[in-house]
RODO-2510 file (C-alpha; in nm, 4 decimals, decimal comma):
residues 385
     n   res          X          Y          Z
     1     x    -3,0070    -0,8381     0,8651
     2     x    -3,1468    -0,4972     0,7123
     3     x    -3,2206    -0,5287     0,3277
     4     x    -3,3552    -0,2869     0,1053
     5     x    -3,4984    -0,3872    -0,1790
     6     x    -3,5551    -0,0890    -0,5349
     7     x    -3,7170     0,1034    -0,2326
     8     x    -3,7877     0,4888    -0,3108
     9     x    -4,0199     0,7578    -0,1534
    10     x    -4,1815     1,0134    -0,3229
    11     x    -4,3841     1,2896    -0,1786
    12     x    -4,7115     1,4417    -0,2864
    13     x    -4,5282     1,7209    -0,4263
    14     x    -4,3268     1,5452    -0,6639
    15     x    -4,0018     1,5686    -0,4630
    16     x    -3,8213     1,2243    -0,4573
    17     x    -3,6480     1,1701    -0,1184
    18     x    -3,5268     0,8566    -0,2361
    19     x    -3,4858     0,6733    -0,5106
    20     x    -3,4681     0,3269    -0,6029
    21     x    -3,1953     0,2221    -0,3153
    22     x    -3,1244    -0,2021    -0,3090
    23     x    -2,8455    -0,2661    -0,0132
    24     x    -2,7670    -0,4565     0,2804
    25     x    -2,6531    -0,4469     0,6060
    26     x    -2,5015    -0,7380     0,7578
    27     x    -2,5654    -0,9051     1,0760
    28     x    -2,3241    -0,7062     1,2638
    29     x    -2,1802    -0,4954     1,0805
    30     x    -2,2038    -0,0935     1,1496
    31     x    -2,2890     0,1043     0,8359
    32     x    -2,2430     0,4580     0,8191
    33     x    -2,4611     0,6591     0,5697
    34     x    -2,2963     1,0057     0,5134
    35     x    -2,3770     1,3071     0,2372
    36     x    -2,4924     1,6502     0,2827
    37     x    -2,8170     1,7675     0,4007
    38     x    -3,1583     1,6996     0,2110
    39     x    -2,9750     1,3932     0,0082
    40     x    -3,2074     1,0849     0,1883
    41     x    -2,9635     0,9248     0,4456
    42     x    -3,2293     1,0223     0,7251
    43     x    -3,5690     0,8932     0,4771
    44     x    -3,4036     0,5617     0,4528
    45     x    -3,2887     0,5125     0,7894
    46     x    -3,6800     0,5952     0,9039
    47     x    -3,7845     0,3276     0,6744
    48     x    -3,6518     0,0874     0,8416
    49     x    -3,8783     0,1023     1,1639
    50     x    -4,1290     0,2518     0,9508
    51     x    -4,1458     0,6590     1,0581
    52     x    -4,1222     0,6978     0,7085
    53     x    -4,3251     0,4764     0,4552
    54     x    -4,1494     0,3963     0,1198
    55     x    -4,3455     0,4374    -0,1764
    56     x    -4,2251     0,1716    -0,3577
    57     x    -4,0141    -0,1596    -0,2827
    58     x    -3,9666    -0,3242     0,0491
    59     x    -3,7338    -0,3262     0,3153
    60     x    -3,7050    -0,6381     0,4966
    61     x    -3,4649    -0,6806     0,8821
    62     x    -3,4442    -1,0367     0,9261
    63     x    -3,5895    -1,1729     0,6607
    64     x    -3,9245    -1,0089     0,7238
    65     x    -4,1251    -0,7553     0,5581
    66     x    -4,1413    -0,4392     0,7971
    67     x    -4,4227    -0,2858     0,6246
    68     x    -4,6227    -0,6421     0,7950
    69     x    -4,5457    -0,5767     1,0999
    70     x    -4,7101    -0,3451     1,3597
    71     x    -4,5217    -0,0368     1,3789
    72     x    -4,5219    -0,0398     1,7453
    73     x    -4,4243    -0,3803     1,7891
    74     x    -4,1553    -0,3121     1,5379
    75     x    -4,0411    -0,0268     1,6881
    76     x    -3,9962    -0,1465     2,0458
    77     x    -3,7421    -0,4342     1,8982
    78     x    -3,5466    -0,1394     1,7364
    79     x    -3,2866     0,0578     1,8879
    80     x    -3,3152     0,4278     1,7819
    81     x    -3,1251     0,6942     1,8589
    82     x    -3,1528     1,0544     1,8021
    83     x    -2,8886     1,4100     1,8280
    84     x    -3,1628     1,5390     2,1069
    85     x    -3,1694     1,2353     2,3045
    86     x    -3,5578     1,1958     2,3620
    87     x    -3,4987     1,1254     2,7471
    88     x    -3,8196     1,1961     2,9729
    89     x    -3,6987     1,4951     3,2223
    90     x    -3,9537     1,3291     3,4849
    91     x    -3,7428     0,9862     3,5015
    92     x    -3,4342     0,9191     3,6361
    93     x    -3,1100     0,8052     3,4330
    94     x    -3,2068     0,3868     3,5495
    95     x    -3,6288     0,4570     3,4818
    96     x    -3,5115     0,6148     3,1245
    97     x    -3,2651     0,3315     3,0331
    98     x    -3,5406     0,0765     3,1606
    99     x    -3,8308     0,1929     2,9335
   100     x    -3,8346     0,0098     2,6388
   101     x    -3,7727    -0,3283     2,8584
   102     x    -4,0631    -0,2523     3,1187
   103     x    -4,3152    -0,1500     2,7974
   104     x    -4,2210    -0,5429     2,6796
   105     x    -4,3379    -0,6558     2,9274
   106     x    -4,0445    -0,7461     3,1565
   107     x    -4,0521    -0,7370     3,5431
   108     x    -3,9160    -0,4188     3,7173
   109     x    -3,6431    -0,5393     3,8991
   110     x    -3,4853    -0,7536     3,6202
   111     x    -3,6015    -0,4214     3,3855
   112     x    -3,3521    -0,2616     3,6170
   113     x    -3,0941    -0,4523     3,6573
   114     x    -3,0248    -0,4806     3,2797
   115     x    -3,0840    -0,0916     3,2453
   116     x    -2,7997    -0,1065     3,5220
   117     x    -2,5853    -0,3441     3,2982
   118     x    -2,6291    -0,1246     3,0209
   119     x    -2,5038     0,1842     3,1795
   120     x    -2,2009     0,0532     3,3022
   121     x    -2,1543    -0,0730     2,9376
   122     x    -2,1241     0,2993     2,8760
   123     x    -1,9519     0,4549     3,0816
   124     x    -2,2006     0,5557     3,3959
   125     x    -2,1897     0,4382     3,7003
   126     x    -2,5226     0,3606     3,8155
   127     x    -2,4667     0,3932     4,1566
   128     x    -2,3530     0,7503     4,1075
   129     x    -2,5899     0,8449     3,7673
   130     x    -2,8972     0,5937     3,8079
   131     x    -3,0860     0,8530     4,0484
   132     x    -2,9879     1,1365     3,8419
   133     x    -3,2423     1,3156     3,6498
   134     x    -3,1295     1,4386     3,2585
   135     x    -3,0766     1,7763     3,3803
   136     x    -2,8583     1,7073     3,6107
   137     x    -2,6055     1,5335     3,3355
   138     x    -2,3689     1,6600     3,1226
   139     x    -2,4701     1,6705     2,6904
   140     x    -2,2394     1,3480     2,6525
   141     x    -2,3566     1,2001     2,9413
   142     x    -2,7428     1,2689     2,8165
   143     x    -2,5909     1,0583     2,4617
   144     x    -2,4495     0,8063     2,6489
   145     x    -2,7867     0,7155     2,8204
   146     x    -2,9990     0,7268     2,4668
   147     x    -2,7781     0,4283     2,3663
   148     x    -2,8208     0,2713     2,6817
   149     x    -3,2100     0,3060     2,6399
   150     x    -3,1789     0,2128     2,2962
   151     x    -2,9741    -0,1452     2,3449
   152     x    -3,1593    -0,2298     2,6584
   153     x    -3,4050    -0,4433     2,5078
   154     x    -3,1402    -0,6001     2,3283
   155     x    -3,2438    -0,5158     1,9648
   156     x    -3,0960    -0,7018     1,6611
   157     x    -3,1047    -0,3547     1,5105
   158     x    -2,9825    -0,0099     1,6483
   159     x    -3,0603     0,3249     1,4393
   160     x    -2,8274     0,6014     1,5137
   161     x    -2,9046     0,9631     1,3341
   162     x    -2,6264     1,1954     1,4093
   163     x    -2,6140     1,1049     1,7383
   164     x    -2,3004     1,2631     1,8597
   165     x    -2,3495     1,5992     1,6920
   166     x    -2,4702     1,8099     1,9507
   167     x    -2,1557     1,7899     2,1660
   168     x    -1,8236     1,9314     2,1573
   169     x    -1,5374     1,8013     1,9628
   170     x    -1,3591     1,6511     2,2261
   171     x    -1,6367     1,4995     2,3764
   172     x    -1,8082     1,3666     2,0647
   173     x    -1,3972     1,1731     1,9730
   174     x    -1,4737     1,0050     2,3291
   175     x    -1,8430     0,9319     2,2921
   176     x    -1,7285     0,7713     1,9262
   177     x    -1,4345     0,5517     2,0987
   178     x    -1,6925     0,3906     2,3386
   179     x    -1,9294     0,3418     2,1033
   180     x    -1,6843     0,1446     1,9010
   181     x    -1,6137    -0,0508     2,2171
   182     x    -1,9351    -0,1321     2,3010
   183     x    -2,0059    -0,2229     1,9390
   184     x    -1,7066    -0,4619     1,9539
   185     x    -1,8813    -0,6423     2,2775
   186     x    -2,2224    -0,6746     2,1047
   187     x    -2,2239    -0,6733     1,7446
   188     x    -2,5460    -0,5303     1,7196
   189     x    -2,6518    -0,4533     1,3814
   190     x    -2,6269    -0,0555     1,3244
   191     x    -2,7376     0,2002     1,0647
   192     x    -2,5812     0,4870     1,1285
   193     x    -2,6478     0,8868     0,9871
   194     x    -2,4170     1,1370     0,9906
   195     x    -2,2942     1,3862     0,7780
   196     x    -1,9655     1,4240     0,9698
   197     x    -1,7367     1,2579     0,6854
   198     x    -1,4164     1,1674     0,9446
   199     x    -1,7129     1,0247     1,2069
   200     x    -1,8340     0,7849     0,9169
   201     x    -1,5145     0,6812     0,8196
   202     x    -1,3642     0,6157     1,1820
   203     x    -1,7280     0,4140     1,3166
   204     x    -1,8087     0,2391     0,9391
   205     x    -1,7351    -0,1052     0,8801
   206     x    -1,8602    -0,0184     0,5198
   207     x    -1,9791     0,3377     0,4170
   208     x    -2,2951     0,4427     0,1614
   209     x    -2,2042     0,7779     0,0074
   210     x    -2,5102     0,9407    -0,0956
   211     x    -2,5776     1,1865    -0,3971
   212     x    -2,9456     1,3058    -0,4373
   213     x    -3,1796     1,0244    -0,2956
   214     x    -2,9284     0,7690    -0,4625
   215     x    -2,6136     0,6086    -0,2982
   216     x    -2,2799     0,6734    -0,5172
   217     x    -2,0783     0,4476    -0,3649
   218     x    -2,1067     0,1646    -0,0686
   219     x    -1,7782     0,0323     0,0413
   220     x    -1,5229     0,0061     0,2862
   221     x    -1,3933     0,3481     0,3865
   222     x    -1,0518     0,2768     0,2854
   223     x    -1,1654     0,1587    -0,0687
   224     x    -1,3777     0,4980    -0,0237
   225     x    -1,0659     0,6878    -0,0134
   226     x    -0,8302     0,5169    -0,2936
   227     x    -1,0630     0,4443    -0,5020
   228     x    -1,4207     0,6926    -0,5520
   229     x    -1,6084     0,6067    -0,7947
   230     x    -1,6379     0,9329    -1,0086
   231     x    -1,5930     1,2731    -0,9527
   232     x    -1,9282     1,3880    -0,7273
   233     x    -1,7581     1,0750    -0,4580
   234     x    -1,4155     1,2083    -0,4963
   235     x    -1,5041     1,5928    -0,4538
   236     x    -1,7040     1,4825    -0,1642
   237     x    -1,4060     1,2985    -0,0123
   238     x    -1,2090     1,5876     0,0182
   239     x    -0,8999     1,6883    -0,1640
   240     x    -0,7039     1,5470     0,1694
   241     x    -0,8958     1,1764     0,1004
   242     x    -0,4976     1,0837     0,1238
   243     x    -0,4776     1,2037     0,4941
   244     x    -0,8209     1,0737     0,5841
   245     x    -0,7243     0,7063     0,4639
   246     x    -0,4595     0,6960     0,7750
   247     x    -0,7671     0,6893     0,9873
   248     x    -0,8571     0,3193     0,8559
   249     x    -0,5057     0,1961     0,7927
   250     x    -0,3950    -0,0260     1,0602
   251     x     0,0062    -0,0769     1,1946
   252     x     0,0667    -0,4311     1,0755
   253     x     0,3484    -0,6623     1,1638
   254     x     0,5421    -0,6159     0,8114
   255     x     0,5512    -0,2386     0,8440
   256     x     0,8180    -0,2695     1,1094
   257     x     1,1710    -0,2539     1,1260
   258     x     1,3917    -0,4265     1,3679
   259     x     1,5869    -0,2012     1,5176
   260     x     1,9903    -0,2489     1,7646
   261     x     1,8480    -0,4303     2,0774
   262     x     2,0094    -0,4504     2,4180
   263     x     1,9207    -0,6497     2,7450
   264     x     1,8476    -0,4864     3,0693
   265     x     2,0853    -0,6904     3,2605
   266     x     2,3851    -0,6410     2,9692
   267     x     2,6476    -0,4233     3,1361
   268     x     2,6592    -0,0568     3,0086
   269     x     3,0367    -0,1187     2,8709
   270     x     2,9540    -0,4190     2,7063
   271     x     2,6745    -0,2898     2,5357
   272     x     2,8080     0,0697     2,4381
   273     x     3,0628    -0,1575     2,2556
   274     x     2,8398    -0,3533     2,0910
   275     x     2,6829    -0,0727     1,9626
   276     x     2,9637     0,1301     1,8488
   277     x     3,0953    -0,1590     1,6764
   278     x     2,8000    -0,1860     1,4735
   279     x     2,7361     0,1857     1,4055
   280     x     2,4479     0,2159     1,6080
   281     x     2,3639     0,5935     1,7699
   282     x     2,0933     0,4095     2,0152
   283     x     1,9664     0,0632     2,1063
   284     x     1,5849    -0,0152     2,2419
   285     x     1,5994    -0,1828     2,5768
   286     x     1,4167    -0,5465     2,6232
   287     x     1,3805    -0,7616     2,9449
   288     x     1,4414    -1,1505     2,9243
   289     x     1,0613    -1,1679     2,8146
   290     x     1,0400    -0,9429     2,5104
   291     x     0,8520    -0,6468     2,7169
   292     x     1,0066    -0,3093     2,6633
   293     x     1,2001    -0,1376     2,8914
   294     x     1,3279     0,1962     2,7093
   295     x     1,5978     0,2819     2,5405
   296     x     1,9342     0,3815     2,5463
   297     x     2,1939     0,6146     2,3545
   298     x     2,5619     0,4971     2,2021
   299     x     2,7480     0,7950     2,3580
   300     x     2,6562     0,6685     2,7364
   301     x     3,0158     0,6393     2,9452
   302     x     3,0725     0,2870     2,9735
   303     x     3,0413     0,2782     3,3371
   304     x     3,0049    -0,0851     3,5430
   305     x     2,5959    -0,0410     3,5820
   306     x     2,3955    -0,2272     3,3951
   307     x     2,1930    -0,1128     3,1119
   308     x     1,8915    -0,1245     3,3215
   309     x     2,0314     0,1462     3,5238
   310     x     2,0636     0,3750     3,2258
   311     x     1,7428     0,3615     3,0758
   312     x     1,5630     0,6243     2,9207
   313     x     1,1749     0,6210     2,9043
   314     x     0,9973     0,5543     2,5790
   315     x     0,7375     0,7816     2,5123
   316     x     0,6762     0,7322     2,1983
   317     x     0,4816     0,3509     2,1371
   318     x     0,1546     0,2531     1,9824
   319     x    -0,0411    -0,0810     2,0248
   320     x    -0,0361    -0,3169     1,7024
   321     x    -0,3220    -0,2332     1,4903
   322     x    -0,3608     0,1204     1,5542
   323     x    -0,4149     0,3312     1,2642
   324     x    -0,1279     0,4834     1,0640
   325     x    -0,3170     0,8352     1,2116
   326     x    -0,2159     0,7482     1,5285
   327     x     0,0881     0,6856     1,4587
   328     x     0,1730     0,9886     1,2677
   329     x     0,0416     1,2174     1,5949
   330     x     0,2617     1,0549     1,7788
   331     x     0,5555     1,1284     1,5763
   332     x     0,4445     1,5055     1,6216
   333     x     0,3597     1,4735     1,9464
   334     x     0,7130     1,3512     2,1033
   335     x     0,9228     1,4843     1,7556
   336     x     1,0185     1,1276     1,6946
   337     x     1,1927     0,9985     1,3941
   338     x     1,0378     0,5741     1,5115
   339     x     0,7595     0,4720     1,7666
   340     x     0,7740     0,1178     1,9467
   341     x     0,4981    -0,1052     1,8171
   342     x     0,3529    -0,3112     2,0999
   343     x     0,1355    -0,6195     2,0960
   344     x     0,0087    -0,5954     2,4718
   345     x     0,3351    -0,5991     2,6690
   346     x     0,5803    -0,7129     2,4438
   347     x     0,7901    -0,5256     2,1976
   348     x     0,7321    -0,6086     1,8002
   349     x     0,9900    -0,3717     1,6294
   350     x     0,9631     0,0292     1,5176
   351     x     0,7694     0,2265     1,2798
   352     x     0,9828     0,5026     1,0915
   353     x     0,8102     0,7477     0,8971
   354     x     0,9554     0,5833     0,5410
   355     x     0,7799     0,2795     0,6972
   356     x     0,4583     0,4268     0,7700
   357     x     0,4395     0,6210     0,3794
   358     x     0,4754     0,2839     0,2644
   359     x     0,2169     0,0922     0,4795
   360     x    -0,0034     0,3651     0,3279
   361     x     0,0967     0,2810    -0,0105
   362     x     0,1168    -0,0999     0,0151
   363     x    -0,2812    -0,0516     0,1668
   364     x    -0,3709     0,1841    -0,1447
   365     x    -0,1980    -0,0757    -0,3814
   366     x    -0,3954    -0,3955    -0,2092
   367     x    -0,7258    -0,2224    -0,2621
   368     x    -0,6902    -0,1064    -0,6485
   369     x    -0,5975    -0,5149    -0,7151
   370     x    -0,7879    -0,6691    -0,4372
   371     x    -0,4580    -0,8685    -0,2921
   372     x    -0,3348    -0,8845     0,0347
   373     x    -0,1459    -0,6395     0,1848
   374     x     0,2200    -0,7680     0,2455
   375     x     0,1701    -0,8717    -0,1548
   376     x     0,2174    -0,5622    -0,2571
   377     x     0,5535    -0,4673    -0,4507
   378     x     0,6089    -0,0985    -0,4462
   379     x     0,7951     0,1009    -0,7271
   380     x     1,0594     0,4001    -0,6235
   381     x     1,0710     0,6294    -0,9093
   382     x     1,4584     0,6278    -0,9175
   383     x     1,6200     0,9287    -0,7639
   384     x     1,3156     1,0309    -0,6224
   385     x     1,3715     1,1667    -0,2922
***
């Protein structure tokens, strides 16, 4: 979809913004470009709908040659977002979100209702914010409705540069989670700035790791992580690359174990036995349909109630494919030695922390020799502890 072709920019004083970058972007895909300040990522992301002019090369989003096509026309089929929003303070929330359609030529009501559409899409109501005005809304709410405006023309393209880093921490980990929804519903095409390096590695389906004007490395985050490319990539990683790779390591099926399972209509006697015959200090607790009910300890008096009776909550689950850093918080959180696994409603097995070291290690392993995960064989040093 976006394609840049030995594209660099030099300025009149000699300074080279960028230099010789060829990459692409894939229909779909989000792409995070990330490195510190003055290294490029924002030249070549205003290339694209031509804010910046390259000085050499071409950069081409679907197949065309931007540099032939009007820059206004261009523009209004890109989505572009920006840290200060851009809203007009004399609109309300619906006129903002409905510019770019109306300027296209669309009628007002149908310029509305999609504006309307969009908004819902992220998180506004727009019978509650529509008739706001942007100083009546909160800084995240003021983000949410640039992306609104910016996908409400449906663009092939959306340009995000460092869009969620005027807000607060908290807020910014929310505004990134619906992004990623919304991104799953659309698929738009995104190039995305930031210089945040946990933001580009949570949002990136790939990631472009930029030195001076030049890209170091574009990969997959996780491939990021194990594997930099030299020194400058690793340094900029961070020294904890180990801890950041849990972000992008999803909980897969293999990584479980099966753990002592009892029925909620067993009796409590018959099931304490069963347990205590087998050694087990506890036993997770499944209806007649797989779904998770709890669990229970061995040392409960065997008492004529059934196990249903007896059940202790589980606090401590996680949805299949939730990253390994999930799963670690909520080890801390509840002080838990295994967390249920879940795939919607029904119960897959446990994740101990010996399981979730080796998920990480299986994930490093399947990246250095390009194999599938559950291929990997690992090696225990012996009497390593």
């Amino acid at each position: 979809m976006i394609r840049f072709e030995d594209v660099s920019k030099r300025y009149p004083d000699g300074t080279v913004a960028v230099d010789d970058l060829s990459f692409e972007v894939a229909e779909g895909e989000l792409v995070t470009l990330v490195g510190p300040s003055g290294c490029g990522k924002t030249t070549t992301m205003k290339m694209v709908n031509r804010l910046v002019e390259p000085s050499a090369g071409r950069v081409l989003v679907g197949g065309e040659d931007v540099a032939s096509v009007d820059p206004v026309r261009l523009r209004r089929r890109i989505g572009y977002v920006i840290q200060q929003v851009g809203l007009f303070p004399h609109r309300t929330v619906l006129e903002n979100t409905a510019t770019v359609p109306r300027l296209l030529g669309r009628q007002r009501a149908k310029a509305r209702r999609r504006a309307a559409e969009l908004l819902e899409l992220v998180g506004l109501d727009p019978s509650v914010h529509g008739d706001r005005y942007p100083d009546q809304l909160s800084g995240g709410q003021r983000q949410r409705v640039g992306v609104a405006r910016a996908l409400a023309a449906d663009p092939p393209v959306l340009l995000m540069d460092e869009p969620f880093g005027a807000v607060d921490p908290v807020v910014r980990e929310r505004l990134q989670d619906e992004f990623l929804r919304l991104q799953r519903t659309l698929r738009t095409t995104v190039l995305f700035v930031t210089h945040d390096i946990e933001e580009a590695i949570r949002l990136g389906d790939r990631m472009a790791v930029y030195g001076q004007g030049r890209i170091e490395q574009f990969d997959v985050p996780a491939r990021i992580l194990g594997a930099p490319a030299g020194p400058y990539v690793a340094e900029f990683m961070g020294a904890d690359r180990g801890l950041k790779r849990l972000s992008v390591t999803r909980v897969e099926p293999g990584d479980l174990e099966q753990p002592p399972v009892v029925r909620s209509h067993d009796g409590v006697g018959d099931a304490v036995a069963r347990m205590r015959a087998a050694g087990d200090r506890w036993a997770v607790v499944l209806d007649d349909s797989g779904r998770l009910c709890g669990w229970v300890p061995a040392d409960l008096a065997p008492t004529g109630d059934t196990v249903e009776r007896q059940t202790r909550r589980m606090e401590a689950w996680l949805p299949l494919g939730a990253s390994l850093k999930q799963a670690f918080s909520v080890m801390l959180q509840y002080d838990a030695g295994w967390i249920a696994v879940l795939d919607g409603d029904r119960f897959l097995g446990v994740l101990t922390p010996t399981r979730l070291h080796e998920a990480l290690r299986r994930s490093i392993g399947a990246d250095d020799r390009d194999i599938p995960r559950d291929q990997v064989e690992l090696v225990t040093i012996p009497g390593a502890r």
